[in-house]
C-alpha positions as CSV (number, residue, x, y, z in Angstrom):
1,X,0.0,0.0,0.0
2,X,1.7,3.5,-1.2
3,X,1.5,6.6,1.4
4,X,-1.2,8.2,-1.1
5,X,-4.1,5.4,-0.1
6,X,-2.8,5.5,3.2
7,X,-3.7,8.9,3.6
8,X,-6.8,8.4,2.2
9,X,-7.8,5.9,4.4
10,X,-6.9,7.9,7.2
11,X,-8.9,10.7,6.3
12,X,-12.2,8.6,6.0
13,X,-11.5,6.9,9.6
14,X,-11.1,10.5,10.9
15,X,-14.7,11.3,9.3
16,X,-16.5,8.0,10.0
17,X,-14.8,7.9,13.3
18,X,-17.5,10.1,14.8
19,X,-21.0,9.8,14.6
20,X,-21.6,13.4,12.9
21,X,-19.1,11.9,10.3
22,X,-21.2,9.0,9.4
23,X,-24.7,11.6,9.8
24,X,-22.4,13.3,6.9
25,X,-21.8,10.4,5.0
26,X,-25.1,8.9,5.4
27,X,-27.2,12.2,3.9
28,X,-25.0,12.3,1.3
29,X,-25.4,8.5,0.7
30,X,-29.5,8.9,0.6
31,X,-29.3,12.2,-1.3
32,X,-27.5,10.7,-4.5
33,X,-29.7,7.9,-4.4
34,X,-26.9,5.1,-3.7
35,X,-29.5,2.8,-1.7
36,X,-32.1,3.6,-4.4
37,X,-33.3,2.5,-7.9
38,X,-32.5,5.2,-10.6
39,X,-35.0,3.6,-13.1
40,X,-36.5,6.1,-15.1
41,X,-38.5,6.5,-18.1
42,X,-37.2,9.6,-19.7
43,X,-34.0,8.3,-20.4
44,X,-32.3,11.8,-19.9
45,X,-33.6,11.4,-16.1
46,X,-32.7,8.1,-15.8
47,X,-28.6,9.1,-16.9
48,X,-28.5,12.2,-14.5
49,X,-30.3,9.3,-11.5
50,X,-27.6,6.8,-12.5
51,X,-25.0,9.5,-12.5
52,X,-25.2,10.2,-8.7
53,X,-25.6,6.6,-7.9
54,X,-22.8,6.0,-9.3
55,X,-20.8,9.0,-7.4
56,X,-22.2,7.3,-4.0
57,X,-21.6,3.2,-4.7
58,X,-17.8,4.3,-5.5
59,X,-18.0,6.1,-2.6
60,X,-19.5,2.8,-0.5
61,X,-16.8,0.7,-2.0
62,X,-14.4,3.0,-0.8
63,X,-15.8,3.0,2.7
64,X,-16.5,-1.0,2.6
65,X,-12.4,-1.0,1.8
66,X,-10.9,1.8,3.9
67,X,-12.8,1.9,7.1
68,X,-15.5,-1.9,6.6
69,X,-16.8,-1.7,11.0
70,X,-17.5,2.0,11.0
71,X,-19.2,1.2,7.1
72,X,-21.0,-1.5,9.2
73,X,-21.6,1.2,12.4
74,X,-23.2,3.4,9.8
75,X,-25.2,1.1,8.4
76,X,-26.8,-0.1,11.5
77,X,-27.3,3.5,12.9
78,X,-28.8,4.4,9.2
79,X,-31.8,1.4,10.2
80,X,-32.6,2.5,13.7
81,X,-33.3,6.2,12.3
């Protein structure tokens, strides 16, 4: 592992470290739609939906990689809401 990614993921263990962190990460997560469908008729719609999406699944795989309990943490703390 190169210093770069190590950095990395110690910046997302210092966000998801803390509850507010994962609040963050969480309305972000539900705002571009990454636990949603992005089916859409209008097919113009349906590209911008799947654009998001896709901003916020890279940005679960890089959670589920970096930082996988406090993923978990969020996760559960995202179902009791």
């Amino acid at each position: 592992m190169d210093n770069a990614r190590k950095v990395e993921i110690a910046e997302l263990a210092g966000i998801m470290i803390t509850e507010s962190g994962r609040n963050v990460i969480s309305r972000h997560l539900t705002q571009c739609g990454a636990f949603d469908c992005t089916f859409e008729i209008d097919p113009y719609k349906h590209a911008f939906r799947a654009g998001e999406r896709s901003s916020g699944l890279r940005l679960i795989n890089e959670l589920k990689d970096a930082v996988p309990l406090e993923y978990n943490l969020l996760l559960k703390e995202r179902n009791e809401q």
